[in-house]
C-alpha positions as CSV (number, residue, x, y, z in Angstrom):
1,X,98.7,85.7,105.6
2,X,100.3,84.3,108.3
3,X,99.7,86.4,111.5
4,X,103.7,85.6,113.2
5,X,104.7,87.4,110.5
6,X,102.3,90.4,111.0
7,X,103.7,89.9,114.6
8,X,106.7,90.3,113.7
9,X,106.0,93.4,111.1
10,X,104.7,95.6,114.3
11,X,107.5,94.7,116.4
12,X,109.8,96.3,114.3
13,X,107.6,99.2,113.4
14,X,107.2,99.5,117.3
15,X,111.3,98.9,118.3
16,X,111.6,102.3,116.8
17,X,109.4,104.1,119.5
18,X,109.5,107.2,120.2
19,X,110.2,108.2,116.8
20,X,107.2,106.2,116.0
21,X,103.7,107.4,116.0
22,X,100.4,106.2,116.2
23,X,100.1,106.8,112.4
24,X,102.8,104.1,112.3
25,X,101.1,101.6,113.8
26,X,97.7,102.1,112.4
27,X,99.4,101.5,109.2
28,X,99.7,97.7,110.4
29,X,96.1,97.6,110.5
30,X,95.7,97.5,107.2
31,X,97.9,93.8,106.8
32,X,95.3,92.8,109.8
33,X,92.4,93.8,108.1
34,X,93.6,91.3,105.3
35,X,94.7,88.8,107.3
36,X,91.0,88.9,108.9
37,X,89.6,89.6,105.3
38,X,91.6,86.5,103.8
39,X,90.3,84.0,107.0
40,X,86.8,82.2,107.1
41,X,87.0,82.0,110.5
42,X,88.9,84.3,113.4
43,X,88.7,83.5,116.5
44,X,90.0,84.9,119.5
45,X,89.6,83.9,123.5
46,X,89.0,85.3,126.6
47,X,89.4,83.9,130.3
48,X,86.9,85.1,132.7
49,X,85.9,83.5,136.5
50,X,82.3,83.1,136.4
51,X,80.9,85.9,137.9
52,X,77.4,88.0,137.8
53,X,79.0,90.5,135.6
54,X,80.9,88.0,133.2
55,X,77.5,86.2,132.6
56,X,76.0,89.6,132.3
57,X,78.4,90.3,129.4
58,X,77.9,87.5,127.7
59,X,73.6,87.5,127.7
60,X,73.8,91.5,127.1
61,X,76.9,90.8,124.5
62,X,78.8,93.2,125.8
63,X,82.7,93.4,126.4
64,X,84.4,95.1,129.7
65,X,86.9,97.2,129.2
66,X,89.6,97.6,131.8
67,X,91.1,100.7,132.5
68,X,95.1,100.0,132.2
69,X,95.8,101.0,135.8
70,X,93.8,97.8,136.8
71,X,95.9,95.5,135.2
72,X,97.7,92.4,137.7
73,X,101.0,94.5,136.5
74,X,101.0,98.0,137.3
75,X,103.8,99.3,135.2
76,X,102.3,97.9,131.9
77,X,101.1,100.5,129.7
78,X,104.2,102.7,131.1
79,X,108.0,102.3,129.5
80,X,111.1,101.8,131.6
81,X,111.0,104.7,133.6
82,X,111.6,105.6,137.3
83,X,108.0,105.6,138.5
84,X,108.7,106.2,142.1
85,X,110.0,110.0,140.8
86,X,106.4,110.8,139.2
87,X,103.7,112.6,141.8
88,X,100.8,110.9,143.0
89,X,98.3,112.8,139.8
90,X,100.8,111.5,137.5
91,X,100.3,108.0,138.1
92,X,96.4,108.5,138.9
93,X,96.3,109.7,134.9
94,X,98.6,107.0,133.6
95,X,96.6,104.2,135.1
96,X,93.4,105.7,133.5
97,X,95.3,106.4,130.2
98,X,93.0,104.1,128.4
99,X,90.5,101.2,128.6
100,X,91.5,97.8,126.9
101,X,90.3,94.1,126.8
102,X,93.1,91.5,126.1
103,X,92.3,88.4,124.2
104,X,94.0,85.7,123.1
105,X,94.8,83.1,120.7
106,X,94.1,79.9,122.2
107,X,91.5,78.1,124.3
108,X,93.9,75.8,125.9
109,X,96.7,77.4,128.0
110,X,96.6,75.8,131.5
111,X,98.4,78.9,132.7
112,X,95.6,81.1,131.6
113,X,92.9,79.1,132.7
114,X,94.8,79.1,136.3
115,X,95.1,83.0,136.5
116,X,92.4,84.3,134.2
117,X,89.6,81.3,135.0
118,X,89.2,81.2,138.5
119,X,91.7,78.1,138.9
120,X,90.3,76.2,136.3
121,X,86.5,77.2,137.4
122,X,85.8,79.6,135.2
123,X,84.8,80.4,131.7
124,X,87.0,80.5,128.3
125,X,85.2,82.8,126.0
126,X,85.0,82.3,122.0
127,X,84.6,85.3,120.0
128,X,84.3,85.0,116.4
129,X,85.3,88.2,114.7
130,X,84.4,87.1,111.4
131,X,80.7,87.2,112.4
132,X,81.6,91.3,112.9
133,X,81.9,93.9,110.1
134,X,85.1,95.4,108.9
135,X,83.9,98.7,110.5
136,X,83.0,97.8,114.1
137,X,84.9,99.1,116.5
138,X,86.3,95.9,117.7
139,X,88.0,95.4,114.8
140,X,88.9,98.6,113.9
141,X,90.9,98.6,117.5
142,X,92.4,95.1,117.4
143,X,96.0,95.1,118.1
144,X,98.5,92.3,119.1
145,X,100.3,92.1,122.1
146,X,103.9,92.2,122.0
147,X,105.9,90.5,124.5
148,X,109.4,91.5,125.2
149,X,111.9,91.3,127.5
150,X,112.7,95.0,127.5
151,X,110.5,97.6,128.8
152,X,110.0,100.4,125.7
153,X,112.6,103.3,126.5
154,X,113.3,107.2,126.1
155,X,109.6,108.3,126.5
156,X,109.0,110.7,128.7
157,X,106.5,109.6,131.6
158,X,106.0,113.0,133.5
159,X,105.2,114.8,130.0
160,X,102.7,112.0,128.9
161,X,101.0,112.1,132.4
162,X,101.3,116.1,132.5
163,X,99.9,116.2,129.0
164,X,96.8,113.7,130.1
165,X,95.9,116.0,133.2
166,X,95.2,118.7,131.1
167,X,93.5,116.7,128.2
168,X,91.1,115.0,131.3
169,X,90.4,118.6,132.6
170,X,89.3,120.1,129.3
171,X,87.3,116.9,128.4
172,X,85.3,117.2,131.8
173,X,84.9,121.0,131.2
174,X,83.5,120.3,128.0
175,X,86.3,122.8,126.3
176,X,88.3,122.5,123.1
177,X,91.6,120.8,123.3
178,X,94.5,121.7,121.3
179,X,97.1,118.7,119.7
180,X,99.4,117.0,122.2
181,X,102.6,115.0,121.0
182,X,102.6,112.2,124.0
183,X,99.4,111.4,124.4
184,X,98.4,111.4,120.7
185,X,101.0,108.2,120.7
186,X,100.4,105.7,123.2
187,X,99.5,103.0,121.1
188,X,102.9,101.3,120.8
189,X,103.0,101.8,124.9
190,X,100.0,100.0,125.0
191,X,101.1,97.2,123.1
192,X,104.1,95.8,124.6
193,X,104.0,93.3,127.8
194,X,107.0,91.7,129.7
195,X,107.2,88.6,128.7
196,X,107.2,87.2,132.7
């Protein structure tokens, strides 16, 4: 299976946000499963400067997770929105929304190796995910990144963030939480990059 075309697939799943849910896009995971399934080998890369905690990561086999309010762009993650209009909590809980890891396809890019590798002086990491079960729970949360020249639109920032302050509270008081619409769909804001 060719993996443009699943590209392509969750781009027009995801053009529909809001309307669409997580649901929607987990339902693409099951053409990436194949597409993994149907491969001998699947590789994916990661730039990193060479640092204690990089070669940490790599003896221990561990992968950091960022949280998305690290990222070198500080509106990815969020839609077009007017972020100077949201208070100071609301962007504190956006930019801890969730904690990600971005790979890529190729081992080559000079551009990557510039920003991501220290000038050049870093490390390219090879992860073969074929060497993983179906199960584990990096494949079960891999997702492509879309790149676009549009930021995604008509979501509601304040009632995501306003919906993640409470969630955040009842998790660190240990309490029940009820069903939220916003925050139960992030995914596809996740997903999409600018493509500067």
């Amino acid at each position: 299976m060719d993996s443009e075309w699943l590209r392509k697939k969750l781009r027009e799943i995801i053009k529909s946000w809001p309307d669409v849910r997580d649901e929607d896009v987990k339902e693409y995971r099951e053409d990436l499963i194949d597409d993994w399934k149907d491969n001998t080998s699947y590789k994916l890369y990661r730039y990193v400067p060479v640092n204690y905690y990089n070669i940490r990561n790599i003896e221990k086999g561990y992968i950091h997770l960022s949280n998305n309010g690290e990222f070198n762009d500080v509106y990815e993650g969020i839609g077009e929105v007017d972020y100077t209009s949201l208070k100071c909590e609301q962007k504190i809980a956006l930019s801890k929304m969730a904690n990600v890891c971005c790979f890529t396809e190729t081992n080559s890019n000079m551009l990557m190796w510039s920003h991501y590798a220290d000038s050049h002086k870093g490390l390219c990491i090879e992860y073969d995910l074929k060497k993983l079960s179906e199960s584990s729970d990096v494949v079960q949360h891999l997702y492509p990144v879309l790149y676009s020249d549009e930021r995604l639109h008509n979501c509601i920032i304040s009632d995501l963030a306003d919906e993640l302050i409470v969630l955040s509270e009842e998790l660190r008081l240990d309490a029940d939480h009820g069903d939220f619409g916003a925050v139960s769909n992030i995914l596809p804001l996740l997903l999409c990059k600018s493509n500067h």
